[in-house]
ROGUKOL-203334 format. One record per residue (C-alpha): x, y, z. Coordinates in steps of 0.5 Angstrom, whole numbers, plus 500, padded with zeros to 3 digits. Layout:
REM ROGUKOL-203334
XYZ...
REM end
This chain:
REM ROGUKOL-203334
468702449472695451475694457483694455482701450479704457486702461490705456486711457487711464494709464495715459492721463495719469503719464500725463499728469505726472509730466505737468506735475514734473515741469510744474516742479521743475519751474518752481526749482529754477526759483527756489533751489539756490535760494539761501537766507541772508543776514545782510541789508539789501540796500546800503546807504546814510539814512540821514542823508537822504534828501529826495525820495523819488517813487515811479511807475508806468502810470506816474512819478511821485517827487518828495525833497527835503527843504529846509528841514522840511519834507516837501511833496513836488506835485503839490507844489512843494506843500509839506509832506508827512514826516513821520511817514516818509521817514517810516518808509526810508527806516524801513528801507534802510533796514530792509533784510532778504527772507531768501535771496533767489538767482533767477534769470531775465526771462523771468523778470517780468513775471515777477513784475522786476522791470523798470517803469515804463518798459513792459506791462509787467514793469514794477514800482522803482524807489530812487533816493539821492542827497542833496548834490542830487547823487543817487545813494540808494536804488530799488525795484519792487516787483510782485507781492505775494498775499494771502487771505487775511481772515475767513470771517471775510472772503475776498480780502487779502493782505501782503506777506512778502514781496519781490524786489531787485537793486542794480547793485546786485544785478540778476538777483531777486529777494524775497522780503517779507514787508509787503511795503503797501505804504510805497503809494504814488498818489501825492495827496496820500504823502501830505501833511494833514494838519490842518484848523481846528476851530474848538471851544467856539462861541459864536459861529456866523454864516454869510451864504450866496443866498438869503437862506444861508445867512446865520449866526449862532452863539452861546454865552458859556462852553456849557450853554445851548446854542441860541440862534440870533434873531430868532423870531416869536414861534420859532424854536432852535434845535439844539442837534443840528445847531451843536453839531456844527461846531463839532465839524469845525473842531475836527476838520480835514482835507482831501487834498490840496491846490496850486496857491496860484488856482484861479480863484473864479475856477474855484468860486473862491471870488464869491466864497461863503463865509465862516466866521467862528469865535472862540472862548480861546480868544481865536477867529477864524475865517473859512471861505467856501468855493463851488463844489468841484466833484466831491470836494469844495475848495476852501481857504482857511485864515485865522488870528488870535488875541491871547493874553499876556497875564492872568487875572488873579481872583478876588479871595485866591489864595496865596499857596494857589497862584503858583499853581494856577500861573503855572496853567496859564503859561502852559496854555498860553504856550499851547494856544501860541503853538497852535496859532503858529501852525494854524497861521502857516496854512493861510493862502492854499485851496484846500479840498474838503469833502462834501459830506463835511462841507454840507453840514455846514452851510445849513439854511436858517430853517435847517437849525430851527425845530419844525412848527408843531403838527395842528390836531386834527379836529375830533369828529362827531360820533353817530348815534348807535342803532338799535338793530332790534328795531331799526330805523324806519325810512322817512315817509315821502310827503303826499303830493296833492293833485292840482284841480
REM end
């Protein structure tokens, strides 16, 4: 190639860089030259009157309605929603401020994922809050988020930084906010309130099982006593591990989700359920039955009753200046123990899911709480003699065989 020809084709490219560079620029000046920051909430609305909170997608609709004071989520059958991250989520809302407040056209609507669910693959996540005449009050389209790389200790990991949205009270107007507002989720198992049984202090557990391996119980005498097996035989030994950490599981239980009240019980195996028995030092019982595994949940019911005293026994040499302060504790714990079985109660009658990794920590088989048999020694074998290799060894002689006559 000549000198000159090489020129020209350099000259070319470089023309043609500065053109893509100009579009490129140009592109980006119809997003951003009439942007102007904003002191003025995007949405107007009564906080406190919002009683139903609807989240659409393309994929989906998620329903939370306030009843009776309560935060319900719908596609859980009215199952109560967590408060503190619904109101989380409205506050936000309300207070929602632009970082910048961009015209833009409809043409570039989709691009910044600002379509209303269901009428284009770039359709964004709608928020439609109304109050309990069932008026709308409130209206808004969340589009794309812009994310940034969160920590070069860890490639491939993001986070939000801001996030395009639109409301139909100023149509043809995008913002630019900086809440990503990851918590916007449509996934009803990620709205419920995860309270749930908290079997502590037991002191006795028992587990009848759908077969003879699975039948147990196990107890101790104090809070700070070993677990003892019931029934243990001569020659076996409880292993203290596996048999503490079962009560640790049910002191701190959790559920993945949640199932209609009315979920056929020979669906869940909750016709043929295992069963929990724990009794506690609180004076609590508590019955937890155990369906089939469904994927990698098991249904579960949960009951529970209490018999909590009234009065405090008063020690034989208490003294008088200590009775104020010890009845003072008991009726505190009293009042904490009467809460807790106020709550726990309401929880009674619904299939909960819980995982398996939990679940199969606690249907052990017997021999699974027991240490295993010692090892028999192996007998000691009987050294050989040394040999002298100065002077071997000499074979045996064969005996000398007699010809017949």
């Amino acid at each position: 190639m000549k000198r000159n020809q090489f020129i020209l084709i350099l000259v070319l490219l470089v023309a043609l860089g500065g053109v893509a560079l100009f579009l490129r620029n140009r592109d980006s000046a119809s997003w951003s030259s009439s942007a102007t920051a904003s002191s003025d909430k995007i949405l107007s609305f009564p906080l406190n009157d919002v009683s139903n909170l609807t989240i659409k997608t393309s994929e989906a609709e998620l329903d939370l309605v306030k009843k009776e004071g309560t935060w319900r989520v719908t596609e859980r059958s009215d199952y109560p929603a967590d408060f503190e991250k619904v109101a989380g989520l409205l506050r936000k809302l309300w207070e929602l401020k632009p970082a910048q407040d961009v015209e833009v056209g409809p043409s570039q609507f989709g691009r910044l994922q600002l379509v209303e669910p269901g009428k284009d693959p770039n359709s964004g996540t709608s928020i439609n809050l109304k109050d309990d005449s069932s008026k709308v009050i409130g209206t808004l389209l969340l589009g794309k988020k812009l994310t940034q790389d969160s920590n070069p200790a860890f490639p491939g990991r993001s986070f939000s930084r801001g996030r395009y949205v639109m409301t139909p009270a100023r149509p043809g107007r995008v913002f630019l906010v900086s809440e990503g507002l990851d918590e916007v989720q449509i996934k009803p198992e990620q709205w419920l309130d995860r309270d749930f049984v908290k079997a502590q202090n037991a002191k006795s557990i028992t587990l009848v099982g759908t077969e003879p391996a699975k039948n147990w119980t196990i107890s101790r005498d104090t809070e700070s006593a070993p677990w003892t097996l019931v029934g243990i035989k001569p020659g076996e030994e409880v292993d203290a591990g596996k048999a503490g950490s079962i009560p640790n599981f049910l002191s701190s239980l959790s559920f993945t989700d949640v199932l209609a009240p009315d979920k056929p019980a020979t669906e869940t195996g909750l016709d043929q359920p295992s069963t929990l028995t724990i009794e506690t030092f609180d004076g609590f019982s508590y019955d937890v039955k155990i369906g089939k595994l469904m994927e990698t949940n098991y249904p579960v019911l949960v009951s529970v009753k209490a018999t909590l005293p009234n009065e405090r026994k008063a020690g034989a040499d208490e003294k008088p200046e200590d009775k104020t302060k010890l009845d003072k504790e008991f009726k505190d714990k009293q009042k904490t123990l009467h809460e807790k079985l106020e709550k726990e109660q309401k929880l009674a009658g619904r299939p909960y899911l819980v995982a398996k990794s939990t679940v199969d920590q606690l249907l052990k088989d017997r021999s699974a709480l027991l240490k295993p048999p010692p090892t028999p020694s192996p007998a000691p074998s009987v050294p050989m003699p040394p040999v002298n290799l100065a002077h071997p060894p000499r074979p045996a002689a064969s005996p000398i065989k007699t010809p017949p006559h």
